[in-house]
N, C-alpha and C positions, 0 to 999 in steps of 0.2 A: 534570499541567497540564490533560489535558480535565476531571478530576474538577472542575476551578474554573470551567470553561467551562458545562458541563455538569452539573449538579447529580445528577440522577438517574441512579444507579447503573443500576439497569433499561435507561432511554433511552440510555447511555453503552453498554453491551453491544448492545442492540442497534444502535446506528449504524454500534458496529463490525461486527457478524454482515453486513450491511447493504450498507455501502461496500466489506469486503472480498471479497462476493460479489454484484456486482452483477445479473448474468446470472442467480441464481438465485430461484428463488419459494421462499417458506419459508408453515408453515401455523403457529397460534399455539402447538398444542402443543407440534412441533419447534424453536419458538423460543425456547420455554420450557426446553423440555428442553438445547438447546445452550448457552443463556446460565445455566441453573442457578436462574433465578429462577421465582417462583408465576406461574402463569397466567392470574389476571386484573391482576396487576401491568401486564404481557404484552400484555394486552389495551388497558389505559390507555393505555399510554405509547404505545403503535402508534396508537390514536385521535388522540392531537397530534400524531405523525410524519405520520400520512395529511391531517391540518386544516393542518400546513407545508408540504405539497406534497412532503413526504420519500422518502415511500412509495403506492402503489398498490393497490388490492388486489383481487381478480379471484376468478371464484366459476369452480371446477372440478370438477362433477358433484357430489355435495355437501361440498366445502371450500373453504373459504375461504382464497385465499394471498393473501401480502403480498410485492412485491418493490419494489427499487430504480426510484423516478423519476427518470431520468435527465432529463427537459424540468426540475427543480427548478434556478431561474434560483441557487442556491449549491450545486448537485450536485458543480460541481468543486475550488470552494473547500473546500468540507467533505471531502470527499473526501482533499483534499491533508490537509489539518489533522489528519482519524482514520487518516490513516498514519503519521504523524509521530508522533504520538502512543501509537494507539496499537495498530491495526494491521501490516500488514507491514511495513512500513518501520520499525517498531519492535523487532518480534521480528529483521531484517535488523540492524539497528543494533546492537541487544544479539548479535545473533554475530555480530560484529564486535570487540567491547569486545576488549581485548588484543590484536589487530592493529595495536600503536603505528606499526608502519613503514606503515602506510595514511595516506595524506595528503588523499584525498577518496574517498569511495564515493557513488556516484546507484543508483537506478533509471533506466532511463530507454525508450523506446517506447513500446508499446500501452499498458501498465499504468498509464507517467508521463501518457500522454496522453487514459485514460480510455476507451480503445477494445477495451480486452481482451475477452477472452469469457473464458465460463468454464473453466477447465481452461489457458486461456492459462499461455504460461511468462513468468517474469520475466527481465526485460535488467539486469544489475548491470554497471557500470563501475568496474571501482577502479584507482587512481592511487598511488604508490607502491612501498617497498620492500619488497614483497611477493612472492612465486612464488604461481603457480597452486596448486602442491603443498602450500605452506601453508596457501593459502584454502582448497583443496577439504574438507579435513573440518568447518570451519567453515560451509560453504555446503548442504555435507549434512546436517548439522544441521538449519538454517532449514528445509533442503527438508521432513523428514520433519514439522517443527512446524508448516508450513503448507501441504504437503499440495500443492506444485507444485513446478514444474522450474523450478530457478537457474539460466539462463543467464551465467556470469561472464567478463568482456574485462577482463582486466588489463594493463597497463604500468605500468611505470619511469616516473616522472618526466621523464626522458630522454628519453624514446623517443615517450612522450605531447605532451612539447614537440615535438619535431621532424615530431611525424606532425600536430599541431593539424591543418591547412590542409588535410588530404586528404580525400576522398571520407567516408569510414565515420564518421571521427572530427569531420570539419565539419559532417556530416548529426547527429549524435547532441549536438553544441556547441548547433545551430539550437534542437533540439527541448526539449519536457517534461523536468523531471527529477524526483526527490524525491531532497533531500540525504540521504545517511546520514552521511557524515563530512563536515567542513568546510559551507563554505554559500556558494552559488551568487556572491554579491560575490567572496569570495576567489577560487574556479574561474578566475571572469572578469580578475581581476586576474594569473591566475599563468598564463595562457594569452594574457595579450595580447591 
């Protein structure tokens, strides 16, 4: 789906390099080198990320790094959109695939809300007929492909309904999320 969005294979890689590490400075060779493509390709497409407001780039004794501008007035909407896509909440989703008895999976906290830092862990909520024991090698998975800590809160359908209204799970209803399974209407509908 971003490929149609986004045209440029190069700018499509790095948006993800990008958004999914926002905290971080990158210089153009290591961007070249993590995304796989030439380095004046690299170069290009950083020059229209920096003329959109995307990126910033800052001189550190002699290099030149490039990080996430977060003031970019579509920093969170893009943001939502290259996780979905294709991002973590991407790689989160595809290990997921075959957890049919999952009925909704989010992200959701700092990460959903853009306040993470780097090294932050991620908040997963999943809903359904699921065990922890089941998820867990799936979640370890993710962890090692992304290179951070899966925090995972699962419930039963059950148990999810009955606790809605409380403290944890009314603070985590209020907040950000990024769908992995199902999609925010439905949540809201089957949560009352």
């Amino acid at each position: 789906m971003l490929e149609e969005l986004v045209t440029s294979k190069v700018k499509r890689k790095l948006l993800v390099l990008f958004l999914t590490n926002p905290d971080r400075k990158f210089y153009v060779r290591e961007m070249a080198r993590k995304t796989g493509e030439q380095t004046n390709a690299v170069r290009r497409e950083l020059d229209k990320l920096e003329r959109l407001g995307l990126v910033a780039k800052e001189r550190t004794a002699n290099l030149l790094y490039y990080r996430t501008d977060r003031r970019c007035p579509i920093y969170e909407e893009l943001k939502h959109i290259i996780m979905k896509t294709e991002g973590i909440g991407t790689v989160l989703k595809q290990g997921l695939e075959g957890a049919e008895k999952v009925r909704f999976a989010f992200i959701y906290g700092s990460f959903a809300s853009g306040e993470e830092r780097a090294g932050s862990d991620i908040d997963v909520m999943v809903v359904g007929g699921i065990s922890p024991e089941e998820l867990g090698p799936k979640i370890r998975t993710v962890e090692r492909q992304i290179g951070r800590e899966i925090n995972q809160v699962v419930f039963p359908e059950t148990e999810f309904l009955k606790r809605r209204r409380e403290g944890f799970i009314a603070n985590v209803m209020k907040g950000k999320k990024i769908m992995l399974v199902g999609d925010e209407d439905e949540l809201k509908r089957f949560t009352g």
